[in-house]
N, C-alpha and C positions, 0 to 999 in steps of 0.2 A: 699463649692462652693459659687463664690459671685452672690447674688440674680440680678436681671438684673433692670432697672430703668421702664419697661414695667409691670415687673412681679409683682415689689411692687407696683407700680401704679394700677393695678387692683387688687391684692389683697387688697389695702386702700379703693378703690370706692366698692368692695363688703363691708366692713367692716361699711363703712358709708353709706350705704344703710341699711343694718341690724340697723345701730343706729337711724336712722331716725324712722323703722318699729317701733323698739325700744320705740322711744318718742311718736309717733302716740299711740301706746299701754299704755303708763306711762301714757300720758295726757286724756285717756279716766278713767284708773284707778282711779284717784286723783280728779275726779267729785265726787266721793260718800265718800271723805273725809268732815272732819267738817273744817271749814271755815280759820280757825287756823294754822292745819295739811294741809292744801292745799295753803295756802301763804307761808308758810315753804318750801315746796318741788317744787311749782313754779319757786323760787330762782332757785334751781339746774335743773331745767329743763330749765330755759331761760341759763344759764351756759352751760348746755349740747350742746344745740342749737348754743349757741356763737361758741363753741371749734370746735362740726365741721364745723361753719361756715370755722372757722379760717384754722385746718386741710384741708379742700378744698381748700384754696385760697393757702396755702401752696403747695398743692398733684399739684396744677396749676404751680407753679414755678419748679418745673418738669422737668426737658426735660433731651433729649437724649445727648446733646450738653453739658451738665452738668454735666459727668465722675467726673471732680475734683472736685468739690464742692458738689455733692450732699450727701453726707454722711453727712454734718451737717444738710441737710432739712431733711432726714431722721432721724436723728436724735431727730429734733422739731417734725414732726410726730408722731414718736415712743413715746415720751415724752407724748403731747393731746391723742395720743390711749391710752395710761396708765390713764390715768387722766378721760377719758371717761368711759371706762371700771372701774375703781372703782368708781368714781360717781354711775356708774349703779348700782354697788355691795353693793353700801351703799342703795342707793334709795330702792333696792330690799328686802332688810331687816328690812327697815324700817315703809314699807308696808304691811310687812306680819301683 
């Protein structure tokens, strides 16, 4: 079944609302790193920050009117949600 341009749209805005939660959570973490280890993973946190900047402004070029073309924005999407989602997955391992 093809997913509808409404459905992935809010499935993306839950998705980056949890990544936000996400960062607010990492950026409280990474205060009781040593000074080092907390410039190191700052990088990927302003990164994180950038991507869903970017994923929103994308998730914005959207619309309904957009049948034929929007497979390729979904597909930049899908792209930044991978790339976020492992960022995560690294950040998370790397904190333990």
């Amino acid at each position: 079944m093809m997913i509808t341009i409404e459905i992935y749209k809010q499935e993306i805005e839950t998705e980056l609302d949890l990544a936000r939660e996400k960062l607010v959570q990492l950026k409280t973490n990474i205060r009781s790193l040593s000074d080092e280890k907390r410039l190191e993973v700052m990088k990927d946190v302003e990164d994180l920050e950038q991507m869903s900047n970017d994923m929103k402004t994308k998730l914005k070029e959207l619309n309904v009117e957009m049948k034929d073309s929007w497979e390729q924005i979904k597909n930049d999407i899908d792209s930044s949600r991978s790339k976020i989602n492992d960022t995560f997955a690294r950040l998370n391992r790397s904190l333990v």
